[in-house]
C-alpha positions in Angstrom: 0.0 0.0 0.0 2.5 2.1 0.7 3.9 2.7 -2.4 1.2 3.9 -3.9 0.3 6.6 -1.4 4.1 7.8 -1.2 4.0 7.5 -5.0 1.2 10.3 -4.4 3.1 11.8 -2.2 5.4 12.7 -4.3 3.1 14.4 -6.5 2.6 17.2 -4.6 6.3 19.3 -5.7 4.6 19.7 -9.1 1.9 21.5 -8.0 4.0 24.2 -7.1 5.6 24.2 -11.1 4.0 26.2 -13.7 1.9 24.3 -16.4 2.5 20.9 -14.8 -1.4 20.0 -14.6 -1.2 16.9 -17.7 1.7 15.9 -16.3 0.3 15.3 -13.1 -3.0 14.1 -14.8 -1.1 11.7 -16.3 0.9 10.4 -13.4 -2.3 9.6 -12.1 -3.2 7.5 -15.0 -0.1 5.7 -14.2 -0.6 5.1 -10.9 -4.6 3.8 -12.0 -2.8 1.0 -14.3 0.2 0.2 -11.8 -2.7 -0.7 -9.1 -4.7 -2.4 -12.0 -1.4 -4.5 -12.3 -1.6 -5.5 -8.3 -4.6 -6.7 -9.1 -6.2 -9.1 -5.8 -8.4 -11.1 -6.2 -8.7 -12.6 -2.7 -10.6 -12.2 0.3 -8.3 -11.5 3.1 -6.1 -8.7 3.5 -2.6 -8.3 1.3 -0.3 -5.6 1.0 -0.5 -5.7 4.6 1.4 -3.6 7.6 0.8 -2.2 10.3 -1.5 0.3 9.7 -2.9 0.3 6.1 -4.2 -3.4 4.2 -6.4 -4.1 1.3 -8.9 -6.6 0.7 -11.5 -7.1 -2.6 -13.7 -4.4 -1.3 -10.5 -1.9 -0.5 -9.3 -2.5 -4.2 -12.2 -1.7 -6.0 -13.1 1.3 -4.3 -9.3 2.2 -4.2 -9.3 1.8 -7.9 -12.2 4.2 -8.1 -10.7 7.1 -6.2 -7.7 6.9 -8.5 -9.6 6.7 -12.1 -12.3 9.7 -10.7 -10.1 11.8 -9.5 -7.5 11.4 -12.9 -11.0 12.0 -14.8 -11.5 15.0 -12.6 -8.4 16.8 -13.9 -9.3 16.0 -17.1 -12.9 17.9 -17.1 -11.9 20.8 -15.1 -10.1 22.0 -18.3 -11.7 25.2 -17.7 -9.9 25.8 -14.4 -6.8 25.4 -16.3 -8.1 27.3 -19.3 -8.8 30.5 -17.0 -5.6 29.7 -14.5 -8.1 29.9 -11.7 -5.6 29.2 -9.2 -4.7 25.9 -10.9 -2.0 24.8 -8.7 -3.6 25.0 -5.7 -6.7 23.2 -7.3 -4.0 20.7 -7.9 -2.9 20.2 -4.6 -6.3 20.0 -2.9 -6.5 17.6 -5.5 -4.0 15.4 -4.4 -4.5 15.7 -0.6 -8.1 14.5 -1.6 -6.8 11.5 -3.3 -4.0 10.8 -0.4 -7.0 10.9 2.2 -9.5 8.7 0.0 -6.5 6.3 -0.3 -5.7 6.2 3.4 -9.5 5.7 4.6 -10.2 2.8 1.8 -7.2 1.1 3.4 -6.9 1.6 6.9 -7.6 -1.7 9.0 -7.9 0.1 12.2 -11.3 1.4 13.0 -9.9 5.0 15.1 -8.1 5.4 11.6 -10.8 5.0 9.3 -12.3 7.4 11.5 -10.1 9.8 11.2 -9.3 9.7 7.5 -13.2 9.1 6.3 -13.7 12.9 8.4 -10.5 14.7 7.6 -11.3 13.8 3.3 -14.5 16.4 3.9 -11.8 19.7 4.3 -10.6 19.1 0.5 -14.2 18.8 -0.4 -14.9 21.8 1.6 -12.2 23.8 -0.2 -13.4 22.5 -3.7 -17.0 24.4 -3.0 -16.2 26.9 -1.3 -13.0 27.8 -3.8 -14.0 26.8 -7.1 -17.8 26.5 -7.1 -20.3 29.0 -8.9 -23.0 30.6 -7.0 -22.7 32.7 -3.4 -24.8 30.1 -2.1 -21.8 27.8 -2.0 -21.4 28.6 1.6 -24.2 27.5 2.4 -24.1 24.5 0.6 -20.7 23.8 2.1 -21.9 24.4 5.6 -24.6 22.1 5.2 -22.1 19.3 4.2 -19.7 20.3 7.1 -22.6 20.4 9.7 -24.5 17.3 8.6 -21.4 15.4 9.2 -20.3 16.2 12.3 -23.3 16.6 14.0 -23.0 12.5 13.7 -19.4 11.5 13.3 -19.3 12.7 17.5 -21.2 9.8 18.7 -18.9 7.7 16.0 -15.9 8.9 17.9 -17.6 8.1 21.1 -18.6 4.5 20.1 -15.1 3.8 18.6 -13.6 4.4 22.1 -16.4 2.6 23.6 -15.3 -0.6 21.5 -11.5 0.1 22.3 -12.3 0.0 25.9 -13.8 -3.7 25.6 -11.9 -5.3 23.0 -8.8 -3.7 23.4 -8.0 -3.4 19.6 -9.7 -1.6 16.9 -8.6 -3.6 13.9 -11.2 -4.7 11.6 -10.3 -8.3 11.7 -9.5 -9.0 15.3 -13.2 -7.0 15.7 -15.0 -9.1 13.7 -14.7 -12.2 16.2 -16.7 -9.9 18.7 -20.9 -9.5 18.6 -21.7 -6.7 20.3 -25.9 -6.2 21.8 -25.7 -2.5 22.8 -28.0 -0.1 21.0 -26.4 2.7 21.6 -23.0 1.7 20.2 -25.0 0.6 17.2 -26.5 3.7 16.3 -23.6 6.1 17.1 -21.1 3.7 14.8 -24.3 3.7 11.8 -25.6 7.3 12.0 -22.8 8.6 10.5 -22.3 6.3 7.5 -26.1 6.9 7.1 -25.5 10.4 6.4 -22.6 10.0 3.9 -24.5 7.6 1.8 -26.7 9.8 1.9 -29.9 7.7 3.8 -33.7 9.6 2.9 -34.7 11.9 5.5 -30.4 13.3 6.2 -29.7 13.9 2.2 -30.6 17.5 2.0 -27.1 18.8 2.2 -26.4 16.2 -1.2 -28.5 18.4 -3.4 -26.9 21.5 -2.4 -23.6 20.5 -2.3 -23.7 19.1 -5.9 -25.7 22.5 -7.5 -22.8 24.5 -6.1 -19.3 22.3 -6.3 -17.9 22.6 -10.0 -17.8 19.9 -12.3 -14.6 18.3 -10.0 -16.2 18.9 -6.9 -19.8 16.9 -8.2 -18.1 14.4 -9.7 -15.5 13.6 -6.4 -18.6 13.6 -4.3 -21.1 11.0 -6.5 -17.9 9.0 -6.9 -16.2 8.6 -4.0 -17.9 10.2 -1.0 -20.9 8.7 -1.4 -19.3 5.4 -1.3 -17.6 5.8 1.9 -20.5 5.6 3.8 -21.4 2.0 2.4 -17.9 1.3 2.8 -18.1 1.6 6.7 -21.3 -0.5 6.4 -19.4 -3.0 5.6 -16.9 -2.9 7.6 -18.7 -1.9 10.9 -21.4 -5.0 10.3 -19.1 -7.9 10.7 -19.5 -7.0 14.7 -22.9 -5.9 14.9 -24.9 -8.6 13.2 -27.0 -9.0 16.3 -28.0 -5.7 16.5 -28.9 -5.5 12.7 -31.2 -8.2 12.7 -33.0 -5.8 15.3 -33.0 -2.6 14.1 -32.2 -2.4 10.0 -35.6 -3.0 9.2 -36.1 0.8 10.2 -33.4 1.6 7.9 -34.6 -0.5 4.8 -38.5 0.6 5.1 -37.3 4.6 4.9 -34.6 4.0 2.6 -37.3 2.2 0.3 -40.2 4.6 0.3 -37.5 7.7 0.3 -36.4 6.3 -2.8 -39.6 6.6 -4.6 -40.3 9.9 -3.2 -36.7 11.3 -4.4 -38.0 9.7 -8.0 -40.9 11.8 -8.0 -38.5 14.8 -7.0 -36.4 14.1 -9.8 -39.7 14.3 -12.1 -40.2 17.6 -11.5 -36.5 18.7 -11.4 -35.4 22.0 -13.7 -31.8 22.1 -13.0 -29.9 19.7 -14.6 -27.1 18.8 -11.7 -29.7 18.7 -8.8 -31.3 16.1 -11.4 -28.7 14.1 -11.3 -27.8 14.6 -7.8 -31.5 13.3 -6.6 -31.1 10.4 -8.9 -27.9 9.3 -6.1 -30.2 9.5 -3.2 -32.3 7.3 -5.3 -30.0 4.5 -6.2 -28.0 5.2 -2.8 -31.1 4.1 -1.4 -31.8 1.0 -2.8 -27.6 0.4 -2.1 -28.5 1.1 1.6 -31.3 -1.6 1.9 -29.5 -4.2 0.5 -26.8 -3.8 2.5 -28.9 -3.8 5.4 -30.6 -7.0 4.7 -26.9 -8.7 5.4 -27.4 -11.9 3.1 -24.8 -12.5 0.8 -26.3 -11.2 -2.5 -27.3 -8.1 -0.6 -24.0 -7.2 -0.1 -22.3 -8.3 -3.1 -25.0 -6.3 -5.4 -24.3 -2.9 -2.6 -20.9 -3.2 -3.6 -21.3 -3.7 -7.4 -24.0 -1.0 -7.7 -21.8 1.0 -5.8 -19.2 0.7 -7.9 -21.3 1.0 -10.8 -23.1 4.2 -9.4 -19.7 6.1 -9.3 -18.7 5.9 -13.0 -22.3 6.0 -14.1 -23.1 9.2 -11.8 -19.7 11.0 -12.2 -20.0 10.8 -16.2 -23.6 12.4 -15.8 -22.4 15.4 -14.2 -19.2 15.3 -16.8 -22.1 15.8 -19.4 -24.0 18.4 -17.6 -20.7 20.1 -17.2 -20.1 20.4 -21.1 -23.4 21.3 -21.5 -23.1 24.0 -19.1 -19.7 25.5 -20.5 -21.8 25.9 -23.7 -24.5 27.2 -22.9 -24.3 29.0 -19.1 -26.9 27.6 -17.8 -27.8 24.4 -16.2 -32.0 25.0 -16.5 -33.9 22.1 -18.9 -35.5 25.0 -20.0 -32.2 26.7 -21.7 -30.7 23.2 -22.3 -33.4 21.8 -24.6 -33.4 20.2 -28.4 -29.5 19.5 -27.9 -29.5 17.0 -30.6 -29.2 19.9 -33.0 -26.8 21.7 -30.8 -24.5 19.1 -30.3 -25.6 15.9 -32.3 -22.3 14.4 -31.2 -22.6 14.3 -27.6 -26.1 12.9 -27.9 -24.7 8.9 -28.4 -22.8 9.7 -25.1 -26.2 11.1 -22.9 -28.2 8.1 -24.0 -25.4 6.1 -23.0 -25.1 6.6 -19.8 -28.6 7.9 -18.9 -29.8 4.1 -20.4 -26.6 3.4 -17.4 -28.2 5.3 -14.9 -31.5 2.9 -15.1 -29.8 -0.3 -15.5 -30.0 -1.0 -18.8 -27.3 -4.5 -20.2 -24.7 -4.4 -20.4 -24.1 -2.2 -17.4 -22.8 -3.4 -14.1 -25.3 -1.3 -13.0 -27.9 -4.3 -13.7 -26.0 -6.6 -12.2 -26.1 -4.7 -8.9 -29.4 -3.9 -9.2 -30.5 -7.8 -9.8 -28.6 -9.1 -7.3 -30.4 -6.2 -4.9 -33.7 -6.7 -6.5 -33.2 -10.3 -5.4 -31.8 -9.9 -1.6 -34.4 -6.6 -0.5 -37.8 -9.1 -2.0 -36.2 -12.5 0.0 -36.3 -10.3 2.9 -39.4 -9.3 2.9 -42.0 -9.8 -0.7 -43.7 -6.9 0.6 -40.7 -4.4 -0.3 -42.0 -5.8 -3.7 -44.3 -3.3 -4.0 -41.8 0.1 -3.4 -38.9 -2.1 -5.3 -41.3 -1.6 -8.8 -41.9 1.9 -8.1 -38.4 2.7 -7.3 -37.7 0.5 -10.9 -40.2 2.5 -12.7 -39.7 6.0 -11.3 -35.8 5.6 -12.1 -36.2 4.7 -15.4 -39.0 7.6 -16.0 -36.7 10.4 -14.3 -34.1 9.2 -16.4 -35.9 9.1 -19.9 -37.0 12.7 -18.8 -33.4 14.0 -18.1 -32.4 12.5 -21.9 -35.5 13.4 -23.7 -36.0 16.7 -22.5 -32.7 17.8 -22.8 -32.1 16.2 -26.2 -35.3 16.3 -27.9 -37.7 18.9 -28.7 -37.3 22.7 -30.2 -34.1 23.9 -29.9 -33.8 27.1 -27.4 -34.0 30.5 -28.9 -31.0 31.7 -27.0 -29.3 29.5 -29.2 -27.1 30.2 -32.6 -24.8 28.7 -32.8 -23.4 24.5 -33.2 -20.8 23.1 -31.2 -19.4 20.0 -31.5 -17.3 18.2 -28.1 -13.8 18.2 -28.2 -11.2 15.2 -28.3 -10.6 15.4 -24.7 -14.5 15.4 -24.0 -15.2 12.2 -25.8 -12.5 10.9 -24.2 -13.8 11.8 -20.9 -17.1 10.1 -21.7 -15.5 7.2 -23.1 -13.6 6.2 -20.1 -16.7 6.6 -17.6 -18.4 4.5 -19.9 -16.3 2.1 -21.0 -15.2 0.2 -17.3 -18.5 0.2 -16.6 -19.5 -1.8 -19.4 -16.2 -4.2 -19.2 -16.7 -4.9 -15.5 -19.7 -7.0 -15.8 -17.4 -9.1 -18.2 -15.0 -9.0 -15.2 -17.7 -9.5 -12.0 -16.1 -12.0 -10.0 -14.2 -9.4 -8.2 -17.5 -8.2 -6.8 -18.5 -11.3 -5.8 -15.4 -13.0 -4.4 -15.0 -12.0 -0.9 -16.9 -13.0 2.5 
């Protein structure tokens, strides 16, 4: 593990050179392919110290961090374009990627702790710094506020758990089941609100309408993720308390998910569109995971996956249409078939990703969680075809509205993508097709 993160490390010098932003862009490429190459499939931990590990889940959502965030450079041309502080964008980058690294592979609980909280100050700094409207502050408060109203009691139940078992690492902890309710809400809460559950996902609409294209796409990648990450992590101990309590978890997660679907309906922004659609899928993540059989947890995993490179290409898309035409309103962005005919293949790509159309992986996570939520209970049956529905229906609004129909009068002009915007697209799209080929890595481990 360590070579990698000093490997990063060492990245940070060329931030402080002039025009070094593709050269770091394409370290991280590099890197991407050299961790491809270490490629585990096993399901105990390797590249092992003391301190930092990776097992099957770790290296997926390690890969993840590194491929977003090298995608990330590469569609915040525009920051570069306009040298809007480019080398400190670079940096916060970096630090970004150094944290995401750390969390995904610490085996010690305090230090997944720390890592998972201290990866929301880059985030912080790429709204506040580099988003669009005033109401950034806001936005960013409500993402710094939200989280640590919760990760408190986290803390608190972490030392609680020290105190008993004397270690924090996740394998020594999983020998342990733990029947205190308290512990088990202070140690879930938090994850809860990173995924983000219904009911605690306001600030994820916010923060997405105001973050620039880099910040939207770091946070439907990655940051959403680490909250099903510590699911996973934190539910080898508390079993017993699961088979309790999740049920609470599952029933809102379900019917918020078909409520956000009827929010997206009626959606005029483009990104807060998109950024509804995560609650919505996030959702149907969360009860799987909850229902703690094996094909719940396998398809979490795989949809999470899936739901990064699907989501983050979305925004890429809203993004391009945005630098165009200034605005991110349906109602300016409409008939862009004639406007940009090219980027059309690319928007019905990965809006036919975003409802789990095949080849995707995105089906295979969402079959494997169709089939876990209805052996758990064939009543969810009934919110699981809504929520199938709804998301395909928000999403052949999003596509047909924006692509379809009478081109706006505000525009004159065509515009085709450039090189580096197809290739942007193309390598969202792309893994997330070949990874189904691939999908034994989702399904390996336990």
């Amino acid at each position: 593990m360590l070579k990698i993160i000093v490997g990063i490390l060492f990245l940070c010098p060329f931030c402080l050179m002039l025009n070094s932003y593709w050269m770091v862009q394409n370290f991280l490429f590099l890197f991407s392919f050299f961790f491809i190459l270490m490629n585990m499939c096993s399901n105990y931990f390797m590249m092992i110290s003391y301190m930092f590990g990776c097992d099957l889940i770790s290296y997926g959502l390690i890969m993840l961090s590194l491929w977003i965030i090298s995608l990330m450079l590469m569609a915040s041309e525009s920051i570069y374009k306009y040298n809007n502080y480019v080398n400190l964008f670079i940096f916060n980058i970096i630090l970004l990627l150094i944290l995401l690294v750390l969390t995904f592979s610490s085996m010690n609980l305090f230090m997944f702790y720390f890592f998972f909280e201290s990866s929301l100050i880059p985030t912080l700094f790429l709204i506040l710094g580099w988003g669009y409207q005033p109401e950034r502050l806001q936005a960013g408060l409500y993402l710094l506020f939200y989280t640590l109203l919760v990760s408190l009691p986290m803390l608190i139940g972490i030392f609680y758990l020290y105190k008993i078992v004397k270690s924090l690492n996740f394998y020594l902890l999983s020998n342990f089941m733990f029947d205190f309710e308290l512990l088990y809400f202070s140690l879930i809460m938090a994850f809860l609100v990173k995924m983000p559950m219904f009911l605690v996902h306001l600030w994820l609409p916010s923060a997405h309408v105001e973050a620039p294209v880099s910040g939207s796409m770091i946070l439907a990648g990655i940051m959403l993720k680490l909250g099903g990450y510590g699911l996973l992590r934190v539910f080898s101990f508390l079993q017993v308390m699961g088979l309790k309590f999740n049920y609470i978890w599952i029933s809102i997660s379900l019917v918020g998910g078909v409520l956000v679907s009827l929010i997206c309906l009626r959606q005029t922004d483009l990104k807060a569109l998109i950024a509804y659609s995560s609650v919505a899928h996030m959702g149907i993540v969360l009860s799987g995971l909850m229902t703690m059989t094996y094909s719940g947890i396998c398809g979490s995993y795989s949809l999470m996956i899936a739901h990064g490179l699907c989501s983050s290409g979305l925004f890429c898309l809203a993004n391009i249409s945005y630098e165009r035409m200034g605005s991110r309103s349906l109602l300016i962005n409409k008939g862009l078939l004639n406007f940009m005919p090219s980027m059309t293949l690319w928007w019905f790509l990965l809006s036919s990703a975003n409802m789990a159309a095949p080849p995707t992986l995105n089906l295979l996570g969402e079959i494997f969680l169709l089939n876990s939520i209805i052996s758990w209970s064939w009543i969810s049956m009934l919110m699981l075809s809504f929520l199938s529905f709804f998301s395909a229906a928000y999403t052949l609004y999003l596509y047909s509205y924006s692509q379809h129909g009478k081109i706006s009068s505000m525009i004159y002009a065509f515009s085709g993508g450039s090189i580096r915007e197809f290739l942007l697209l193309f390598l969202h799209w792309f893994p997330l097709n070949l990874l189904i080929l691939k999908s034994d890595s989702c399904f390996l481990w336990l």
